[in-house]
C-alpha atoms as one frame of an Amber mdcrd trajectory, in Angstrom:
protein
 -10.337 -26.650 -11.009  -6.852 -28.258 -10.749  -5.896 -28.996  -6.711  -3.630
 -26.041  -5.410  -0.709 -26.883  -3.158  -1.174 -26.461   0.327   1.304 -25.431
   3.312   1.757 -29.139   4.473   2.619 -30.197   1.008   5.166 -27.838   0.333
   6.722 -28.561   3.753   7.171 -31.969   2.559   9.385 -31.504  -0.188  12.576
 -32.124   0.604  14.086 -29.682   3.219  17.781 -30.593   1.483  16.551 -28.853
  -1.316  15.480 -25.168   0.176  18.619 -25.551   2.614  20.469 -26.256  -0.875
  18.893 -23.254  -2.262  20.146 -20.987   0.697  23.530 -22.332   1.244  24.041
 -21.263  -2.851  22.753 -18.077  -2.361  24.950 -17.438   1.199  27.955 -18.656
  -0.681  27.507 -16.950  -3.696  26.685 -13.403  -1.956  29.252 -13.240   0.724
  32.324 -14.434  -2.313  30.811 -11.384  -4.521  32.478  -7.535  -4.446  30.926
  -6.056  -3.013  29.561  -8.442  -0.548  25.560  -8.893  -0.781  22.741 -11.013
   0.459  19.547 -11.983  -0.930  16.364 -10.154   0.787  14.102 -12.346   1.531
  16.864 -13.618   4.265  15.237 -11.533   6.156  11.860 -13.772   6.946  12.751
 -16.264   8.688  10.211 -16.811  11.663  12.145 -14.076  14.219  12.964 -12.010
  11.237   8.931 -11.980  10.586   8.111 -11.265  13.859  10.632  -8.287  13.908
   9.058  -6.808  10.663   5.541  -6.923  12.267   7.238  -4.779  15.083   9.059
  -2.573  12.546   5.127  -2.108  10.937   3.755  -0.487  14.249   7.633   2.153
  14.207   6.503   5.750  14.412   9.033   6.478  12.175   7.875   3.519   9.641
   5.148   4.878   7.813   4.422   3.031   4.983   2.576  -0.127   6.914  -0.046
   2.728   8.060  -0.100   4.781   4.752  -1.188   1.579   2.728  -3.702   0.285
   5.276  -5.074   3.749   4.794  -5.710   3.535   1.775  -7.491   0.245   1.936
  -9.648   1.346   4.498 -10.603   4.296   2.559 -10.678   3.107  -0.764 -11.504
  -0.515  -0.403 -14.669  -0.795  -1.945 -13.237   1.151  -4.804 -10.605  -0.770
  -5.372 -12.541  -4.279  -5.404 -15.298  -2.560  -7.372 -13.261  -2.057 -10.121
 -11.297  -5.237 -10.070 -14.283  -7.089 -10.554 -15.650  -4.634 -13.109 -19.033
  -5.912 -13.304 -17.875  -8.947 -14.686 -19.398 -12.780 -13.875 -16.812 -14.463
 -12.498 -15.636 -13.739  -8.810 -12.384 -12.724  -7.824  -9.543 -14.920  -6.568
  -6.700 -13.345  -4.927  -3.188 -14.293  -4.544  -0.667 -12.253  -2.451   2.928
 -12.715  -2.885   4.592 -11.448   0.213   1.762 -12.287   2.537   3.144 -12.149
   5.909   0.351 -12.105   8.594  -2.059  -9.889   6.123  -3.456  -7.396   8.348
  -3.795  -5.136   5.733  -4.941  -7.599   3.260  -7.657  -8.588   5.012  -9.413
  -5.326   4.952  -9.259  -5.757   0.984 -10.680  -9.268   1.258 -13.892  -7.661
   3.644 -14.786  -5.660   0.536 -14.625  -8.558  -1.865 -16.622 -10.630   0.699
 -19.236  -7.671   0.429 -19.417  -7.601  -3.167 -19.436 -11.423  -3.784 -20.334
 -13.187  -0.449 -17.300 -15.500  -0.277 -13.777 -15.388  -0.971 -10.822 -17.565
  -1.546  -7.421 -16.088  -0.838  -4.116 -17.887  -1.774  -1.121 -15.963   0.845
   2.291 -16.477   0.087   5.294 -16.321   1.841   8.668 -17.762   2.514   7.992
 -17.892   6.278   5.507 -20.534   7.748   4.748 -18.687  11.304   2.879 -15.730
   9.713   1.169 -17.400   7.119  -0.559 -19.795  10.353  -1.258 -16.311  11.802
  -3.324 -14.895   8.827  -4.728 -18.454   8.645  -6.020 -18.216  12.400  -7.075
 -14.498  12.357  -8.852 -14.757   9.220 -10.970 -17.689   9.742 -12.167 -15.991
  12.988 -12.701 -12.554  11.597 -13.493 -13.570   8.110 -15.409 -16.735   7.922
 -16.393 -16.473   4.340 -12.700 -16.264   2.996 -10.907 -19.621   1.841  -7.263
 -19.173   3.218  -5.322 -21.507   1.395  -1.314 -20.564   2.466   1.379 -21.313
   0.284   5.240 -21.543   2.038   7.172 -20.459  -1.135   9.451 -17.822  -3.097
   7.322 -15.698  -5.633   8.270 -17.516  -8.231   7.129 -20.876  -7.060   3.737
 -19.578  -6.849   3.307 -18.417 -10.588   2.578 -22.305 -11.334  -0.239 -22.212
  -8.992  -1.552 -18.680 -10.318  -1.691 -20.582 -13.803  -4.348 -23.065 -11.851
  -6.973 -20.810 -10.467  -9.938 -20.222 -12.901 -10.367 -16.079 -13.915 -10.893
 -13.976 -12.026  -7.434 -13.354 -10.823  -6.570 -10.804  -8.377  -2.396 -10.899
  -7.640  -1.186  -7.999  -4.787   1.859  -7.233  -4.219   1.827  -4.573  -1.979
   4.066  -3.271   0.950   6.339  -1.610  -1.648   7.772  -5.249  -1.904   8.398
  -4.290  -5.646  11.465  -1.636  -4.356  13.408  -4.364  -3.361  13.976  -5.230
  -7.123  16.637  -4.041  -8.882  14.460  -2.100 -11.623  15.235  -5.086 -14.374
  14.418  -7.993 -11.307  10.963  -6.036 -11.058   9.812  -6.472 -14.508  10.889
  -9.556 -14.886   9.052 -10.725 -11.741   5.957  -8.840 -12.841   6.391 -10.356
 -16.139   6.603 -13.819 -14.473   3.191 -12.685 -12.874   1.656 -11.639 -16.643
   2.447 -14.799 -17.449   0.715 -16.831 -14.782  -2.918 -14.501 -14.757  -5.673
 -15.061 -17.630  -5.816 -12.745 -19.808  -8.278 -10.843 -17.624  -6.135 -11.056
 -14.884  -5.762  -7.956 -12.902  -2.507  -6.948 -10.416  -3.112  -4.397  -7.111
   0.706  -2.982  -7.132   2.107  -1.179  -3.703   4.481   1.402  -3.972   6.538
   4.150  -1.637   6.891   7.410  -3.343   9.566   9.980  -3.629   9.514  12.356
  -0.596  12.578  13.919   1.672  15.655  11.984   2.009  14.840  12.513   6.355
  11.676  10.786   6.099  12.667   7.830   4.102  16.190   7.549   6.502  14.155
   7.531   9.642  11.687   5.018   8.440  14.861   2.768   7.770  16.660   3.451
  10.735  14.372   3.541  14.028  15.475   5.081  17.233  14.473   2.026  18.859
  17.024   0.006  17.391  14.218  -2.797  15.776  15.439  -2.564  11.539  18.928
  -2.905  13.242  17.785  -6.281  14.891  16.189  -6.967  11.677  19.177  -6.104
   9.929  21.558  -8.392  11.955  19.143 -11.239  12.026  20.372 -12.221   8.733
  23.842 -13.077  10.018  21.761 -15.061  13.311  19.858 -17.318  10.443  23.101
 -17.949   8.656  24.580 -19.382  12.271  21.490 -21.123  13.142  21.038 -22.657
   9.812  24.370 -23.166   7.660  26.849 -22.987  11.353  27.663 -19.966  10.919
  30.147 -17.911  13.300  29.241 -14.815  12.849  29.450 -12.569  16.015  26.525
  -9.937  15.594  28.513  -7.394  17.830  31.309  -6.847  15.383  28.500  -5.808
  12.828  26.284  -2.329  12.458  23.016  -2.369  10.739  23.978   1.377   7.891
  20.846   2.883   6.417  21.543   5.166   3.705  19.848   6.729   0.448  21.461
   6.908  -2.966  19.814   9.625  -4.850  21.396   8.829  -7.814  18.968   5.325
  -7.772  16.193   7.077  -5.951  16.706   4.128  -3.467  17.521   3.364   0.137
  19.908   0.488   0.924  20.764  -1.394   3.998  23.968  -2.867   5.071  25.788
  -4.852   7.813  29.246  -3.023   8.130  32.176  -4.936  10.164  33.338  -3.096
  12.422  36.717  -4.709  12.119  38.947  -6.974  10.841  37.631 -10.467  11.307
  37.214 -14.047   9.017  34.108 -15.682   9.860  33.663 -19.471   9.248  30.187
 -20.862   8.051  30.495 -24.448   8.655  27.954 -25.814   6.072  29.666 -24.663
   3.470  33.236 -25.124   4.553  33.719 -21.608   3.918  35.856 -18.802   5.525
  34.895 -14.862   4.722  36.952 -12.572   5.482  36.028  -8.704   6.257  37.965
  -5.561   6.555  36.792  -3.117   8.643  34.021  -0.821   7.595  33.160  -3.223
   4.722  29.707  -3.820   4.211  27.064  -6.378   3.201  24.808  -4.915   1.208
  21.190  -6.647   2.339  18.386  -4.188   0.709  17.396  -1.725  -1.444  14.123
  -0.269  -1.255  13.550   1.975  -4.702  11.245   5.070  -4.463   8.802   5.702
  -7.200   7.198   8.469  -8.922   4.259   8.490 -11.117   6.410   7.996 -14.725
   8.580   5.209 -13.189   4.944   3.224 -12.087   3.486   3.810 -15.613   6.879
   2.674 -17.023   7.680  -0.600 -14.892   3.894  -1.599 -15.635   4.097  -1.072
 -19.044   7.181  -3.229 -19.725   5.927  -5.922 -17.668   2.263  -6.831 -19.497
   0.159  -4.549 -17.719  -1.640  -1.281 -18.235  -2.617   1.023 -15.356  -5.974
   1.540 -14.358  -6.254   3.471 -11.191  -4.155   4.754  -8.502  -5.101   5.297
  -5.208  -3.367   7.465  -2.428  -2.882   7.899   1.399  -3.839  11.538   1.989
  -0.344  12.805   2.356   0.418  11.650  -0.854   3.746   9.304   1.049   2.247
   6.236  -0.707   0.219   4.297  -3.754  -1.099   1.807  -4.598  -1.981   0.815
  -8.071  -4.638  -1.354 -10.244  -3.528  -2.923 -13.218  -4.460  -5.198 -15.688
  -2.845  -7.485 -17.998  -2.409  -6.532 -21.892
């Protein structure tokens, strides 16, 4: 088996080049009309920990509906991922964070097979040590092996593992694609698993335009930190100027696009400097950044995406309300 990459590694590739990599993608967003910025912004180390806050919202559902469903369909799931075959699974997760729910996944496949190895990925190093920590002490007989990297710096080390591959992306991490960004992504993932390789897909469903606002815009305030800590890793780590006061975190659901999206909207007239890249952006009041989209799924648009991205649906599995999925698939 060829060596995989580990966290220290990756750390010591050039930090000029991922700082490169951000100050583009800053640059490029903030000069484009409308204004935009990339997601995973977002997951920085304080923009991690806010998301694990966001996870335990009341109004935030989705954390609890998918954990749900692994606790109650966990042994299903793993059973028929490793459909009686020889080889034991290896499991990748793009989007790792800490893994909470993950881990009750990797339990099962621990049950089935006795031992595990589990490749987490993630942009952000502070949750990744987390998982690494946790697991190790609640799951001895799982291999943690974290990888700091985008998604698509991972499919090389997908390619290395020997079959059985196991890929989840849960969390409804998929509705932050634009629909064509999705299949190509899973497509990138196709590519990268054996032809046996399987992928465990998470997905929010259509319901009420209430629930899915609420879930995106907490009473406590916490999405809105979350929000505005995009603009706070732009000063700490390109000199930014922003001042987060003259900005409001907007939630709001285009039905049209069966999606929600999140904004930062000035709240007035103001030109913000970003010292890295010798850059002044100016804002009118009430203009927004537009900094997510989460799309909404039903049943056809799952079967679809799948379909044009390598993969043929197995099984889905539900939370008992029905609010979320999560789906098996394997590659065609």
């Amino acid at each position: 088996m060829s060596p995989i990459s580990t966290t220290a590694a990756w750390l010591a590739q050039p930090q000029a080049r991922r700082l490169q990599t951000l100050a583009d993608d800053v640059a490029g967003g903030l000069r484009a009309k409308p204004k935009r910025l990339p997601p995973y912004l977002f997951y920085d180390d304080e923009g991690s920990r806010l998301f694990e806050q966001i996870t335990e919202l009341p109004e935030y559902y989705l954390t609890r509906a998918e954990r749900s469903i692994f606790v109650d369909h966990g042994r299903d799931i793993v059973r028929l991922a490793s459909d009686g075959g020889g080889h034991p699974l290896s499991v990748v997760e793009l989007g790792a964070g800490t893994a909470t729910k993950s881990e009750i996944l990797l339990g099962r496949i621990v049950e089935l097979q006795g031992n595990c190895r589990y490749w987490p990925v993630d942009v952000s190093q502070a949750p990744l040590e987390a998982a690494q920590s946790r697991i190790a002490t609640m799951q001895p007989d799982v291999s943690v092996v974290p990888l700091v990297m985008h998604h698509e710096q991972a499919f090389e080390e997908i390619r290395q593992l020997e079959p059985r591959q196991l890929v989840l992306f849960i969390g409804s991490s998929i509705g932050n694609y634009e629909p064509a960004d999705a299949v190509r992504l899973l497509r990138g993932i196709r590519g990268a698993v054996h032809s046996d390789g399987l992928l465990l897909l998470g997905t929010d469903m259509c319901k009420s335009p209430e629930t899915l606002l609420a879930a995106y815009d907490d009473l406590a305030g916490v999405t809105a930190q979350f929000n505005l800590n995009v603009l706070a890793r732009i000063n700490r780590e390109l000199g930014g100027h922003f001042v987060l006061d003259r900005f409001r975190h907007v939630a709001l659901f285009r039905e049209s696009r069966s999606r929600i999206e999140m904004h930062l909207e000035s709240t007035t007239d103001q030109l913000v400097r970003i010292d890295a890249l010798d850059l002044e952006i100016p804002f009118r009041k009430t203009e927004r950044i537009h900094t997510e989209s989460s799309h909404k799924y039903d049943m056809p648009s799952v079967a679809n995406l799948l379909a044009c991205s390598g993969f043929e649906l197995r099984h889905t599995f539900w939370d008992k309300h029905k609010r979320f999925a999560v789906h098996l698939a394997s590659a065609v």
